[in-house]
C-alpha positions as CSV (number, residue, x, y, z in Angstrom):
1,X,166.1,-65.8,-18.3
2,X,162.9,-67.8,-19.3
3,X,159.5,-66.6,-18.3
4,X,157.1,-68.8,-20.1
5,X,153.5,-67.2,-20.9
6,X,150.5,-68.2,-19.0
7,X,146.9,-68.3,-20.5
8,X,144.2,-66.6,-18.4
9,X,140.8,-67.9,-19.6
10,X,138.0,-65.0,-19.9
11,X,136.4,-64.2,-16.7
12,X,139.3,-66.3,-15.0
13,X,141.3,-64.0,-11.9
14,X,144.4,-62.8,-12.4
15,X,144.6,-60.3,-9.3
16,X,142.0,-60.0,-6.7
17,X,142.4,-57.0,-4.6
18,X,144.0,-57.4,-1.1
19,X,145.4,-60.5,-1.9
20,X,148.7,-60.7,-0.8
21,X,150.1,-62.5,-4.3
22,X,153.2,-60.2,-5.6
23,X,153.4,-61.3,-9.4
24,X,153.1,-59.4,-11.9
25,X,151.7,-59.7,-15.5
26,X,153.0,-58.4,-18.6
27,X,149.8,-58.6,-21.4
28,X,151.2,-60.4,-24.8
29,X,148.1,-61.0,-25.9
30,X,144.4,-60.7,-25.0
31,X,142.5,-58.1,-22.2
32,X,141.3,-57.6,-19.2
33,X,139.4,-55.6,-16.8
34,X,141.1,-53.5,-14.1
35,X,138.3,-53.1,-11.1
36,X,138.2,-51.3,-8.1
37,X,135.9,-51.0,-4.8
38,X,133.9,-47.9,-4.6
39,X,134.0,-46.9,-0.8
40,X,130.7,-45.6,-1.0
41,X,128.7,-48.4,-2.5
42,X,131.0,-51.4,-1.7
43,X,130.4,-52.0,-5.1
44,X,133.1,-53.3,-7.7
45,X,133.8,-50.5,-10.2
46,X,135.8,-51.1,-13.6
47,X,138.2,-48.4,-13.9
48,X,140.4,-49.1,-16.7
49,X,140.8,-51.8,-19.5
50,X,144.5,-53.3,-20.9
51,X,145.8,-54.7,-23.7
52,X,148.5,-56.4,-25.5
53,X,151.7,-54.8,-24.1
54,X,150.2,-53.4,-21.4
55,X,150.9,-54.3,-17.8
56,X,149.9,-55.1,-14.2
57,X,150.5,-55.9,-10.5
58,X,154.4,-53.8,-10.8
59,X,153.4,-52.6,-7.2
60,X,153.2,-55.2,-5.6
61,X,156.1,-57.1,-7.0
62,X,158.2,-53.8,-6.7
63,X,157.2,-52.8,-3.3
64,X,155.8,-55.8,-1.2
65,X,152.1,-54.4,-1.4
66,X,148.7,-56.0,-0.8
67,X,146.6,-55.8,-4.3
68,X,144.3,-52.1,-4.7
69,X,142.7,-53.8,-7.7
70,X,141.0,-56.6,-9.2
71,X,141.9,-57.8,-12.0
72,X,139.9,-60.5,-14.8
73,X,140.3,-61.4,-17.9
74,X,138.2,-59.8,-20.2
75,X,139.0,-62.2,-23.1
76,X,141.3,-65.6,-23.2
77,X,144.6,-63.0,-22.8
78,X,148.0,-64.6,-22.4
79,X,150.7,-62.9,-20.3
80,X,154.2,-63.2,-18.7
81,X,154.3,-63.7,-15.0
82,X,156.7,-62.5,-13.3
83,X,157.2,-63.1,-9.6
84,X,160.1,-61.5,-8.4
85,X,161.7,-57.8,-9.0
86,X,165.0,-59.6,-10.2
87,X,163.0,-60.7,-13.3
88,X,161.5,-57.5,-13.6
89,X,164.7,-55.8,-13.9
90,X,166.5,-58.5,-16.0
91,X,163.5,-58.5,-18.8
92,X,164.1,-55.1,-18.9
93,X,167.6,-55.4,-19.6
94,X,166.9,-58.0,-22.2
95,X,164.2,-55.2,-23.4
96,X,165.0,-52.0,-23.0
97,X,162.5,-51.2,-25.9
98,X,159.8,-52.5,-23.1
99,X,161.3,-50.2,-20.0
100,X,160.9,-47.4,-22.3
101,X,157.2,-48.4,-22.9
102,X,156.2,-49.1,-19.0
103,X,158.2,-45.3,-18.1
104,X,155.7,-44.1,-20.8
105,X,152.7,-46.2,-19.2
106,X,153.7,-45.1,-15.9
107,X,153.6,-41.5,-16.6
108,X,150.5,-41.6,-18.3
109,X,149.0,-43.3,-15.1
110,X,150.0,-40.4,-12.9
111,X,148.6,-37.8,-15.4
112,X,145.5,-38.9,-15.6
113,X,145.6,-39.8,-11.4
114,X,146.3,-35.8,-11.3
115,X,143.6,-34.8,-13.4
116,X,141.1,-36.9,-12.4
117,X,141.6,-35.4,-8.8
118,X,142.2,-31.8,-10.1
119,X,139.0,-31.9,-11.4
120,X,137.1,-33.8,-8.2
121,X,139.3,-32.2,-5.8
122,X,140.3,-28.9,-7.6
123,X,143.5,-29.2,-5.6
124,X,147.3,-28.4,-6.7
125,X,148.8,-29.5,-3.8
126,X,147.8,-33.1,-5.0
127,X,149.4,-32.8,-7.7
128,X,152.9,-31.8,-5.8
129,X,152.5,-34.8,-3.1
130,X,152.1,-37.3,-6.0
131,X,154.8,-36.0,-7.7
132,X,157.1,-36.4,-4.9
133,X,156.2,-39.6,-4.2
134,X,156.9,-41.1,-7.1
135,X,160.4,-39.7,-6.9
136,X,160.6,-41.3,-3.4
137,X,159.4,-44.8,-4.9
138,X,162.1,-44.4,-7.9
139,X,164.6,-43.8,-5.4
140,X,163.6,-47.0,-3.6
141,X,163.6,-49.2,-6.8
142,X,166.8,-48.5,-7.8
């Protein structure tokens, strides 16, 4: 399999939310923003920054979803597209050493989800319904 890198200039797009684009990017080198609408205000909020080995857009290439994020370079980054699950799952064949990093990622993610909403929210049952549906999604990956 051959995925050749791509160079996203800074301040260039890479996702825009609600676009229905399923590719996703795999960071070699580089960063970018991660931003998100604030109900409220309307307003674009940045909610997270990625590096090199980090990841983005696995949703919507694993689950045929419109984009919840925008996301822009935040420096000339490089990345690995990928646009369909296939590839997905063969690089991570060809890497387990990277599946292990994105399960790692991927929990992290959810953690910090559950606290963040613990703390807003002060509500366990969150926790519970996010935890089962990730083990609904896994199911449907496989």
């Amino acid at each position: 399999m051959s995925l050749e890198p791509k160079v996203f200039y800074k301040g260039e797009y890479l996702i825009k939310e609600n676009d229905e684009d399923k590719s996703m990017y795999i960071i070699v080198e580089g960063r970018v923003k991660i931003l998100m609408t604030d109900n409220t205000t309307k307003q674009k909020v940045e909610v997270a920054i990625l590096k090199n080995g980090d990841f983005v857009g696995e949703s919507a290439l694993l689950f045929d979803k419109p984009r919840t994020a925008t996301v822009i370079a935040d420096t000339d980054t490089k990345v690995i597209e990928m646009h369909k699950k296939e590839q997905l799952i063969e690089y991570i064949k060809q890497n387990p050493e990277f599946a292990i990093g994105m399960i790692m990622i991927l929990v992290n993610r959810v953690e910090k989800m559950t606290e963040s909403y613990i703390q807003t929210y002060g509500n366990l049952q969150f926790a519970k319904n996010i935890i089962s549906e990730s083990l609904e999604l896994s199911k449907k990956i496989k």
